[in-house]
C-alpha positions in Angstrom: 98.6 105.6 164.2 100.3 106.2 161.2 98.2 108.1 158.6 99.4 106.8 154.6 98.2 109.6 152.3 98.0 108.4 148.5 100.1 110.4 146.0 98.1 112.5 144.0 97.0 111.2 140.2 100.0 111.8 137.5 98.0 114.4 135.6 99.2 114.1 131.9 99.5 117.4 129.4 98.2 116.5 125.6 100.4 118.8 123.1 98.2 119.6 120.1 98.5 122.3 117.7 97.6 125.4 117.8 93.9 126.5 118.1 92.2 127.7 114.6 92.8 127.0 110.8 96.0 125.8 110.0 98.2 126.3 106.6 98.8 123.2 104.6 102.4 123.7 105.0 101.9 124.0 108.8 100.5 120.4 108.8 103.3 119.2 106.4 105.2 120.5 108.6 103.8 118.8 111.4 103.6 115.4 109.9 106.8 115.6 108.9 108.4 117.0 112.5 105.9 115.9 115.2 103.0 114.4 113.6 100.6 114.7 117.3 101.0 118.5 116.4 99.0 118.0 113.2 95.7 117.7 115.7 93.8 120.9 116.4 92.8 121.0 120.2 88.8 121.0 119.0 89.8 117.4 117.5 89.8 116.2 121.5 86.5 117.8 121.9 84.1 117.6 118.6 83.3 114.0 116.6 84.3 115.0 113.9 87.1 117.7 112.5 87.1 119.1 108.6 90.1 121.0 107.3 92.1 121.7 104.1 95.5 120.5 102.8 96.3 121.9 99.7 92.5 121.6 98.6 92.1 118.2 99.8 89.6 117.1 102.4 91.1 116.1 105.7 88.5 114.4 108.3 89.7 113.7 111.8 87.3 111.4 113.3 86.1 110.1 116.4 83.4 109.0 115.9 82.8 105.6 117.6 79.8 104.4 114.7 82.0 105.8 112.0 85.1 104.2 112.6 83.1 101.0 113.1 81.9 101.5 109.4 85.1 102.5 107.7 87.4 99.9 109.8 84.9 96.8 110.2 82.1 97.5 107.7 83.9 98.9 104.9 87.6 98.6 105.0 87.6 97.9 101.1 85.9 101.3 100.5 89.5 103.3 101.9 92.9 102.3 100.9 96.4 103.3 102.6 97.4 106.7 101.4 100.2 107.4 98.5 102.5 109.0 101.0 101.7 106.2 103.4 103.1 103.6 101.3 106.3 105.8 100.1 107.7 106.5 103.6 106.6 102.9 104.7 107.1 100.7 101.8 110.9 100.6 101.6 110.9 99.2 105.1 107.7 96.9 104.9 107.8 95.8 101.3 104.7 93.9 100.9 104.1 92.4 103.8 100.8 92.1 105.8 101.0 95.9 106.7 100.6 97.3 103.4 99.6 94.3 101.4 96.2 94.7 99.9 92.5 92.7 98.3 93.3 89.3 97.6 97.2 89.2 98.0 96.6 90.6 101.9 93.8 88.2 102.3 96.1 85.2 101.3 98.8 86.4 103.9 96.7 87.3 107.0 95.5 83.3 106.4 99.0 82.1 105.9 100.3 83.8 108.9 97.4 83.4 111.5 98.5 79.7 112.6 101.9 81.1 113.6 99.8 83.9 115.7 97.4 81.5 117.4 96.9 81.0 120.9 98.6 78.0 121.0 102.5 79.4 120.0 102.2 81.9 122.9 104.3 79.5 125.3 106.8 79.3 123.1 106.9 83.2 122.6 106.5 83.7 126.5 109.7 81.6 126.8 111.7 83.3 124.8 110.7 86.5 126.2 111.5 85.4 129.3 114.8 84.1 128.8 115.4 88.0 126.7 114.0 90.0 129.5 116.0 87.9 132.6 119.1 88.6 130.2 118.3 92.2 130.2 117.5 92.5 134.3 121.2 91.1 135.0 122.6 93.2 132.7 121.2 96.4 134.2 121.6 95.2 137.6 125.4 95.4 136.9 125.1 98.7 135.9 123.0 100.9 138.7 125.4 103.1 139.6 125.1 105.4 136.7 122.0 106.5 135.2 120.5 104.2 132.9 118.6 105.0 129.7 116.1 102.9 129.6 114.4 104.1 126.0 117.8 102.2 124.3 117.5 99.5 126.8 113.6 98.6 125.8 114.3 99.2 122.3 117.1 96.9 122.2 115.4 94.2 124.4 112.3 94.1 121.8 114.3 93.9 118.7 116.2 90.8 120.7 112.8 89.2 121.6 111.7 89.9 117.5 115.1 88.2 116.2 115.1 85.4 118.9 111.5 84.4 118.6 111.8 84.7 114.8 115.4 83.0 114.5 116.7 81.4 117.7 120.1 82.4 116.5 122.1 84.6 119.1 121.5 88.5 117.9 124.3 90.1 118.8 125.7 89.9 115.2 123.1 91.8 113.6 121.3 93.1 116.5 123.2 96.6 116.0 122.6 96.8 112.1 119.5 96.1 112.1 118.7 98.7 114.6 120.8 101.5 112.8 119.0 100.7 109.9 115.8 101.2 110.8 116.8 104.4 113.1 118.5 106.0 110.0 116.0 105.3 108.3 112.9 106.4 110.7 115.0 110.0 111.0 116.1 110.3 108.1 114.6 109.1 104.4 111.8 107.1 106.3 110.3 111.5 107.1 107.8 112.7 104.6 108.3 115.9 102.3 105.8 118.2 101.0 106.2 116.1 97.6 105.0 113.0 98.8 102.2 114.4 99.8 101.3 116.7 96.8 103.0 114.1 94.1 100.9 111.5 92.5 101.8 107.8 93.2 103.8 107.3 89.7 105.6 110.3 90.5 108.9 109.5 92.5 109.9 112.2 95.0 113.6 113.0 95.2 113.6 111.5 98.3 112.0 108.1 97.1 115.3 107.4 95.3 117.4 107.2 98.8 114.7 104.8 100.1 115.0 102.2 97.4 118.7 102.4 98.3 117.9 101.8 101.8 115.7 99.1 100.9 118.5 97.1 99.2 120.1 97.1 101.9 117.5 96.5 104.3 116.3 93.4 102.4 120.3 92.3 101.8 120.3 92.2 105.4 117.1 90.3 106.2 118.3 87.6 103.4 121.6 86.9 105.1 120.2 86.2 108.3 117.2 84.0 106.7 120.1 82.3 105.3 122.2 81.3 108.3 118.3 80.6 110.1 118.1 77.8 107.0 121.6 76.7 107.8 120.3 75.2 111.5 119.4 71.8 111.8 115.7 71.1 111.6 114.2 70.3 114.9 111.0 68.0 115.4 109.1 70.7 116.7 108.8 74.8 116.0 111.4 76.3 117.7 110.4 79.9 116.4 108.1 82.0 114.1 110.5 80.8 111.5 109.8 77.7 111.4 106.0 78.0 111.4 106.3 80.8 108.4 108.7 78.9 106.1 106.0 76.0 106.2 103.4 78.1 106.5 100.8 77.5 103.6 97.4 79.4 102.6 94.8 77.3 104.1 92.5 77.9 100.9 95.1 77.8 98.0 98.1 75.7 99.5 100.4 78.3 98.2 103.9 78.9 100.7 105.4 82.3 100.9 107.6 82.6 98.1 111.4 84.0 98.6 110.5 87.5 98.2 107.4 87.2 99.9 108.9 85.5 103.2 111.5 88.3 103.3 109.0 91.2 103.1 106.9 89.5 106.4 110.2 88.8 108.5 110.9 92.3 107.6 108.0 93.8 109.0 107.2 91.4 111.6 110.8 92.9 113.1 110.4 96.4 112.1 107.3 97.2 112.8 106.8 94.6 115.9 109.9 95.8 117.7 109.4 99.7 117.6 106.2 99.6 118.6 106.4 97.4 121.5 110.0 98.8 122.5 108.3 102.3 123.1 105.8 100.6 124.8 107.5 99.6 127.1 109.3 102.6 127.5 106.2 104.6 128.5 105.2 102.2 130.9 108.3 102.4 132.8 108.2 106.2 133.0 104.4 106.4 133.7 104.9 104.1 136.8 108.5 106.1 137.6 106.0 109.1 138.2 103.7 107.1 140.0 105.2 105.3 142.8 101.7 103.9 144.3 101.3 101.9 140.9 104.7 101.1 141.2 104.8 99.8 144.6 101.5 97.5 143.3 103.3 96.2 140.3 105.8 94.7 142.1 103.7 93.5 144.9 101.9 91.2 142.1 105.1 90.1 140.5 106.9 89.6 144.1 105.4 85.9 144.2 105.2 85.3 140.8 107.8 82.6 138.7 108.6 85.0 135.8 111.5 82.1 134.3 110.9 80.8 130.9 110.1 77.5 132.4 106.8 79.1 133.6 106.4 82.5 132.1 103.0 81.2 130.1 101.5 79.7 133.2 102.6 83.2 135.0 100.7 85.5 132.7 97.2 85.7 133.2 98.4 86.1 137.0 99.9 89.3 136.2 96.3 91.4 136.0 97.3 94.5 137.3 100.6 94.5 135.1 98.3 94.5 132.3 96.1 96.9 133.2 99.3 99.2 133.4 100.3 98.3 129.7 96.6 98.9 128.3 96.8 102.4 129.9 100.3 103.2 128.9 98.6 101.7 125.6 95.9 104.5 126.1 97.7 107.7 126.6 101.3 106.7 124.3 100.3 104.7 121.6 102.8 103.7 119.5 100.6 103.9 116.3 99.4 107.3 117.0 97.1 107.6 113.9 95.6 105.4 111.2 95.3 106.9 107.9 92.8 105.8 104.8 91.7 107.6 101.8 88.0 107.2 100.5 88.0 105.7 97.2 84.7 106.8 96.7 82.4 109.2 98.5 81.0 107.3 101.1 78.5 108.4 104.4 80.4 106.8 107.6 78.3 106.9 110.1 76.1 110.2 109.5 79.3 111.9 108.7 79.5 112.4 104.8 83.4 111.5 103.1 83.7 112.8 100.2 86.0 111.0 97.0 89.5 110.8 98.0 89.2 112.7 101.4 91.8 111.3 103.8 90.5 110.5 106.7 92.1 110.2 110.1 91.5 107.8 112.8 94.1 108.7 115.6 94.6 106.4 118.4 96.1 109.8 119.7 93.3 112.0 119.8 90.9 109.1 120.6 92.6 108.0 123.5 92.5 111.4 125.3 89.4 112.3 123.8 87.4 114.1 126.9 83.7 113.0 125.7 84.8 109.0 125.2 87.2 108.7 128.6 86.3 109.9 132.0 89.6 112.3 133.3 91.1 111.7 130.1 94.8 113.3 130.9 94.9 111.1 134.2 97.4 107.8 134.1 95.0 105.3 136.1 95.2 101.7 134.9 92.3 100.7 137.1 89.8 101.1 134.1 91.5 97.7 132.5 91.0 96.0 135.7 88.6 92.9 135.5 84.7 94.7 136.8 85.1 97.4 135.6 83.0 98.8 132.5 85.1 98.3 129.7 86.0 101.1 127.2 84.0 101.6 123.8 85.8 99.2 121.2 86.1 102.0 118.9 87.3 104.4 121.2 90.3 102.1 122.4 92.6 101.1 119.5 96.1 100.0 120.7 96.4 97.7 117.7 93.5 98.9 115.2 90.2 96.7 115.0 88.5 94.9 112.3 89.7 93.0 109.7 93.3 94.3 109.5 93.3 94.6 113.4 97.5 94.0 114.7 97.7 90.2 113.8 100.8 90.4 116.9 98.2 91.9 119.5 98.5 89.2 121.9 102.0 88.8 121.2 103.1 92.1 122.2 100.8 92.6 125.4 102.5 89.1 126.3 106.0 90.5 125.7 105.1 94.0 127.6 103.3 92.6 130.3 105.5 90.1 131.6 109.0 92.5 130.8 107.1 95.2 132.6 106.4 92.7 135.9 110.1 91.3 135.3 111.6 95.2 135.6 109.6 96.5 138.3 110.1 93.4 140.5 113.7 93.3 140.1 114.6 97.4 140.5 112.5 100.4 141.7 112.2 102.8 138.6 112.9 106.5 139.4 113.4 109.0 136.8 117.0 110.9 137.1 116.3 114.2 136.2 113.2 116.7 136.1 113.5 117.5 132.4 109.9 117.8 130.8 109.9 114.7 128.2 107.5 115.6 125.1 106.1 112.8 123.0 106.8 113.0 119.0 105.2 111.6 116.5 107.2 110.0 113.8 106.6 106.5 113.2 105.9 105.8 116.3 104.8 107.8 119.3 108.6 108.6 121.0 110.3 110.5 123.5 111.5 113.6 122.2 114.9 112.7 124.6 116.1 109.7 126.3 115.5 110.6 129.7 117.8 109.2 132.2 116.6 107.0 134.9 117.5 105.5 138.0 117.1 101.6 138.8 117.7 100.5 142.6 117.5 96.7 143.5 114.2 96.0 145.4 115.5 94.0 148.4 
């Protein structure tokens, strides 16, 4: 009788800082380098971290009850932080990200339609038809090492510009992405100054973001323009079409010109990094783990992952799921949420003081060891259906509250089903043994591209 022994748990290190006080310019450093370094090793321990940056109050918080009060209760009470909105406003604009009071409340009820439940077959499809496009591609190309960081990052910005557009990509595909890299490495990094100047104060480098915004939104216009150039169709064909005729349920107002350019830009920024590292870490969490490999594609084997059926498909794909909620957990792209306390406030039990920044990491949650049982251990059976589910505010993929991600279910759609859609086409193996450290910049990256290998499943 053959005896099948089970591969041991991928164990996962958490890099942190240092232990002890650290220097303001340490955590400017940090932030501006590798932001995950910014988080003391007590901050994975205690509910609550105090420090000092440059004689400002800093507030790391865990605190399930306290989040709840200053996401949910009191979001008013905190605003996005000056040197929040200078490294992300350039890109953004003033779109539902950074948007604010009334102005954000009017967008978020403009835009929900256009997120409902009942546009997801149209999305599923066209991440189906992206993601099939992708497989063949990569199946022509197994002989060599394959990195697959480029290859998810490219597939989600196609999925943003396709379900947006439905005009071929491959014209502005590669600007658009080496806009937003340039950007995200270069200009897009904080300085000490725009953390120390006050908001009316440009930093040097605030000047060579508003020249990459020009071009950025120059961009954006010309393909909204050839987008406004297609025939109408008698039904949506794409996000497009449901924002340009979106209106405010309350007021009746449309996005103006401006206004639809700053949410296309950040529904495409900010929707394809984040899920195009998602992606990424779920493929080389289940290279490392061949038993969760081998029962990823035993789901999909079976499974009709075309366009034609991709919607119906979905809720099959459970343990796929739990896979991306778990790569969620320990690499989330939006590795820490920022606010500043606009008055002194009491979240929870734990006292804010006026204009403390406070931070509420989906980093440092996520591998917190009092709120998650073996913390450092990849094992998507705790998003399986029976089993207990997480604390809300100790999971937050996507934020929570009022300003939760308004593309949640949009981008487990797209990672679920491109996950199933990889793994049952190709088993995933990573090429080399090089360690692969996580950064936090804008999002939580590889430090490298690692190179994998993909080998057809027969």
């Amino acid at each position: 009788m053959t005896r099948v022994t089970e591969a041991p748990p991928l164990v996962l290190a958490t890099p942190h800082a240092p232990a002890g006080a650290l220097s303001g310019r340490v955590i400017a450093k940090a932030l501006r380098d590798n932001a995950i370094l910014a988080f003391p090793p007590e901050a994975f321990e205690e509910d609550v971290v105090y420090r000092s940056f440059f004689g400002r109050r800093q507030i790391i918080l865990n605190q399930p009850a306290g989040i709840h009060h200053i996401l949910v209760d009191n979001p008013d009470s905190y605003r996005r932080t000056p040197a929040t909105m200078r490294m992300l406003r350039p890109l953004l604009g003033n779109g539902l990200l950074l948007s604010e009071g009334e102005d954000w409340k009017h967008q978020r009820r403009t835009l929900a339609p256009a997120f409902a439940p009942r546009t997801m077959p149209l999305l599923a499809r066209h991440v189906a038809i992206a993601a099939a496009a992708t497989v063949a591609g990569l199946a022509a190309s197994t002989e060599q090492p394959i990195d697959l960081l480029a290859a998810m990052q490219t597939l989600a910005l196609e999925i943003a510009g396709t379900s947006m557009f439905s005009v071929a990509m491959e014209r502005y595909r590669p600007e658009l992405r080496d806009q937003i890299v340039r950007y995200t490495v270069g200009v897009g990094r904080p300085t000490l100054l725009d953390f120390l100047l006050p908001p009316a104060i440009p930093s040097p480098r605030d000047f060579a973001r508003r020249r990459a915004r020009r071009r950025w939104t120059a961009l954006i216009g010309r393909i909204i323009a050839e987008r406004r150039g297609k025939a109408p169709a008698d039904a949506p064909r794409d996000l497009f079409d449901l924002l340009s005729t979106a209106h405010d349920p309350e007021s009746g107002s449309p996005f103006s010109a401006e206004g639809l350019v700053d949410q296309v830009a950040t529904l495409i920024a900010a929707g394809h990094e984040t899920t195009g590292v998602a992606l990424f870490w779920s493929l080389w969490l289940v290279a490392a783990a061949p038993d969760i490999q081998k029962r990823l594609a035993a789901e999909a084997e079976s499974l009709d992952l075309g366009p034609d059926n991709a919607a119906e498909t979905l809720p099959k794909l459970v343990y796929a799921r739990a896979v991306v909620h778990e790569a969620l957990r320990l690499y989330p792209p939006v590795f820490t949420l920022v606010r500043q306390a606009r008055a002194a406030d009491n979240a929870g039990g734990i006292p804010v003081p006026a204009g403390a920044i406070v931070f509420i990491a989906p980093w440092v949650l996520h591998r917190h060891r009092r709120l998650w049982p073996r913390a450092e251990v990849f094992d998507p059976s705790r998003f399986l259906p029976g089993t207990a589910a997480p604390d809300r505010f100790a999971y937050l993929p996507f934020g929570v509250g009022p300003r939760v991600c308004i593309g949640a279910q949009f981008a487990l759609t797209e990672a679920t089903l491109v996950l199933a859609a990889m793994v049952k086409a190709f088993e995933i193996e990573r090429a080399d043994r090089e360690p692969v450290m996580p950064v936090g910049i804008v999002t939580t990256q590889p430090d490298h591209p690692p190179p994998f290998r993909l080998r057809p499943r027969r």
